[in-house]
N, C-alpha and C positions, 0 to 999 in steps of 0.2 A: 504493500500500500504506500502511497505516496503522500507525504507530509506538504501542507500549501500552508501559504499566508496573505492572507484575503486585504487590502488595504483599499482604505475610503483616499480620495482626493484633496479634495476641499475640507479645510480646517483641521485636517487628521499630517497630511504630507505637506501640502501646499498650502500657505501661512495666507491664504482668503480664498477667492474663487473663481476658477478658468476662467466660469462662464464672465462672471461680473469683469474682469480684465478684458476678455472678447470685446464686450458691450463698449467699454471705455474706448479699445482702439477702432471698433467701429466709426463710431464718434468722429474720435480724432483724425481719423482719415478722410473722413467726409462719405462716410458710404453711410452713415445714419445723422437723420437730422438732429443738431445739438440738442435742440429743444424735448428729446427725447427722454436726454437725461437731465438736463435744468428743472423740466415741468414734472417729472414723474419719479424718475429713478433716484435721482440726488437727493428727495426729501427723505426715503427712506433710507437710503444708505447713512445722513448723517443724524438721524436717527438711532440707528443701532451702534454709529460709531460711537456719541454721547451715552451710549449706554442707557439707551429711552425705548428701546424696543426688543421684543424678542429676534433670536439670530435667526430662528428656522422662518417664522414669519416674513423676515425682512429679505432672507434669499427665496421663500416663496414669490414675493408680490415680484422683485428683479425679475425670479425665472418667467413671471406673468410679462411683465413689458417685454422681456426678450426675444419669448416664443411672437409675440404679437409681431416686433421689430424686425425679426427673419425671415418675415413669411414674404414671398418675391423673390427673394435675393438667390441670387448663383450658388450654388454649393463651391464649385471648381474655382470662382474668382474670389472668395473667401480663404482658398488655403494659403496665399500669403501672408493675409493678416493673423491666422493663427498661428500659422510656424511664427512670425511676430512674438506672438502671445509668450510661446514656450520659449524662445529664442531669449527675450528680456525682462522675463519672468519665471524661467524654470526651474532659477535657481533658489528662488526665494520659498524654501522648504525649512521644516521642523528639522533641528541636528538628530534628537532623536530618533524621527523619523526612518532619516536619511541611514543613519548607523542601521536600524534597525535592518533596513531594505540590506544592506550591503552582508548584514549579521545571519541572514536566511539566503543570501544565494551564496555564501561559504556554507552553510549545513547541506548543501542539495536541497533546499525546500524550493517548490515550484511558488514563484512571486506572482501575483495576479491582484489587480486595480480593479475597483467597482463604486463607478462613483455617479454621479447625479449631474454631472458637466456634461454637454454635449461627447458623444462616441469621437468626434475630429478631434475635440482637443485632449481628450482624455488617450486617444490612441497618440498624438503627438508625446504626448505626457509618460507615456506608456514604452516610449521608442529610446527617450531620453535617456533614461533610467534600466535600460535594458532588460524590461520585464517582460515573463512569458505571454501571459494573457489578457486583457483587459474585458471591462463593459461598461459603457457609459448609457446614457441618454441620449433614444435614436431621434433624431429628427426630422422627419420622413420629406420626399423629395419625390416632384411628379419625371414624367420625361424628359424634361428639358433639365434636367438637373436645378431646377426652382425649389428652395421651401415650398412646404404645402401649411404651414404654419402647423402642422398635427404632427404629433411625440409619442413615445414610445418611455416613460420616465422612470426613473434609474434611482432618483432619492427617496423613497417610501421605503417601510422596511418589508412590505410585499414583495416588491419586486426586485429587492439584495438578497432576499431569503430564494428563490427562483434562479436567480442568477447562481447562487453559491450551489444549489444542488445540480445543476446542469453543470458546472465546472467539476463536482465532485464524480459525476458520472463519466465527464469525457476525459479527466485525467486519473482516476479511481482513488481519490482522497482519503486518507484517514483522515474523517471530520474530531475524534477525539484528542489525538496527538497535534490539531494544525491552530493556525493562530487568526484572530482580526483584529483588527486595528480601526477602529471609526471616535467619531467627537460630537454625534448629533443622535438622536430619539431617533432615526431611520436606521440604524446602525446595529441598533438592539438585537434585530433576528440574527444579524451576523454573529453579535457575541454569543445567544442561546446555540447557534449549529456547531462552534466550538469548544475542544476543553480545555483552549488559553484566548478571552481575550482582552484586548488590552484598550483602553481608553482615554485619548491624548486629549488633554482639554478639552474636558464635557462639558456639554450646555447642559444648564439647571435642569431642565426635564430629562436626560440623559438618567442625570447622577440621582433623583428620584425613582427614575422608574428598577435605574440600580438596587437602593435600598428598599424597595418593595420586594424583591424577588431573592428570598433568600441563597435560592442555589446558584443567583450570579454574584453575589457579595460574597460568597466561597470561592469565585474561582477568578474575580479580573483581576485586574491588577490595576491602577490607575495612574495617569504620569502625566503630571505639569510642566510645562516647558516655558519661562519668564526670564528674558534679559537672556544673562549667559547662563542660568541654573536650573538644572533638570530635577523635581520632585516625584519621587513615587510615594503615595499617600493613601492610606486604607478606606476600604468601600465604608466603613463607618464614619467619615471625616464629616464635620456638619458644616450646613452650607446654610445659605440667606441671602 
């Protein structure tokens, strides 16, 4: 059987979110109108920066103007700006993390991403890093290679829990000996189909739905990562 380690993107590896960077160089290239993000996106974003709103919320309503903002646009004349994306942004990852990813493909464990970002930027992301398998959020595209504005979405924890057992099937996983790594409440199923997982700065609902569930307060582990200092702190740690 084969040992895997299931890693999230967005706020687990990569210190915010593909998609929201896309969005931005969008923008700034002029292939989206500014006013997209001034009238809509920028209130929420600085929002959760002030620490005024929930995180999953705030990349909710983003992934809302985004899917809306793509729907037209070329898939093919897009992949400059997201090799972009990863080009000047790829590096800006958790050390943890980073160690981590490097720490399982010296064991032989098969590395594999699943993250809630667009499948382009998450396979870019994917490439970088020299990982085997990826899944992100499909975004579905008519004949002419156009968005159709309709997804196929990757951040719930229905569809990580789906994803993880299709990988467990095509590469025949030990689900008890493998690991995941997520930061968000979609992330949960991933921790339950493992017997290690690990949660790099959790959002509050995360770290609640932790302390309800006895038998994952047994087995995560949990890891903080601030400034230069890396914290692992037990599922009993209290929050507010």
């Amino acid at each position: 059987m084969t040992i895997a380690a299931f890693f999230d993107v967005d706020g687990t590896l990569y210190r915010n979110s593909l998609m929201v960077e896309h969005f931005k160089k969008l923008v700034k290239y002029e292939v989206l109108d500014a006013s997209l993000w001034h009238s809509h996106a920028k209130n929420t974003y600085n929002n959760w920066d002030k620490r005024q709103g929930n995180y999953d919320d705030y990349l909710l309503e983003i992934a809302h103007i985004y899917i809306d903002s793509m729907k037209g646009l070329n898939q093919k004349q897009m992949d400059f700006i997201a090799n972009q994306v990863i080009h000047l942004k790829g590096d800006r990852v958790y050390r943890y993390t980073r160690q981590r990813i490097h720490w399982h493909k010296e064991q032989g464990h098969k590395v594999i991403f699943i993250s809630g970002s667009p499948s382009y930027l998450v396979e870019k992301m994917a490439n970088k890093y020299n990982v085997i398998d990826f899944k992100g959020t499909e975004y579905l595209t008519d004949e002419n290679d156009n968005f159709t504005g309709e997804i196929i979405q990757m951040w719930d924890s229905e569809n990580k829990q789906k994803a993880m057992l299709s990988f467990k099937e095509k590469y025949k996983i030990d689900m008890e000996h493998s690991y995941a790594y997520g930061d968000t409440n979609g992330d949960f199923s991933m921790f339950e189909m493992v017997g290690c997982p690990i949660a790099i700065n959790p959002t509050k609902e995360l770290l609640q739905n932790i302390k309800m569930n006895k038998e994952m307060q047994k087995k995560i582990q949990i890891v903080v990562e601030r400034k230069d200092v890396i914290y692992k702190v037990d599922s009993s740690v209290d929050i507010y």
